[in-house]
N, C-alpha and C positions, 0 to 999 in steps of 0.2 A: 504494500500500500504506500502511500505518503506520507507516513508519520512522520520519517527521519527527516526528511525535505521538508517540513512547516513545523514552528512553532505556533502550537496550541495553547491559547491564553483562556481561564477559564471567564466567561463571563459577566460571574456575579463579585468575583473576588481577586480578578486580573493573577490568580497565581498559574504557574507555568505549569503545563498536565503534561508536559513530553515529561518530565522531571519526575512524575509522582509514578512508584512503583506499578508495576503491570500496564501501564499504559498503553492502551492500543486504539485504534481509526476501525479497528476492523467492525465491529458491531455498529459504526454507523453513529455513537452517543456515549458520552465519559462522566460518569460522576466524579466531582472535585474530591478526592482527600481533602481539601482542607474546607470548603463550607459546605460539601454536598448538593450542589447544585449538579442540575444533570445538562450538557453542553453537547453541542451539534456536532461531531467533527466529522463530517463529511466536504467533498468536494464543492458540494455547494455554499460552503461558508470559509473556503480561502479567500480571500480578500487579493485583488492586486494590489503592486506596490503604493500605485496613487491612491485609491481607497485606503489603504493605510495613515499614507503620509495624511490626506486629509481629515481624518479622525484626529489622529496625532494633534494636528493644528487646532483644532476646533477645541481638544480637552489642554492642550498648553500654548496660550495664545503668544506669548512671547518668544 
């Protein structure tokens, strides 16, 4: 799959789910180890780079 090649941020508590033990894309959805939120990680929620960057902008405006 795509795990290795994207870093996966959880989306209720921004912690990094490549890092949290057993981690995997395969099942399509990740619960956070650290707040239990359940997160999408599928293809359809890689972001390209410019939807990044403009997140990014918008949560630190300076």
């Amino acid at each position: 799959m795509y795990q290795d090649d994207i870093d996966w941020y959880c989306d209720s508590c921004d912690a990094h789910l490549n890092r949290q033990d057993g981690f995997t894309t395969t099942t399509g959805s990740w619960e956070c180890t650290r707040c239990g939120s359940i997160n999408n990680v599928t293809e359809d929620y890689i972001l390209s780079e410019e939807e990044a960057e403009e997140i990014y902008r918008e949560e630190c405006p300076k």
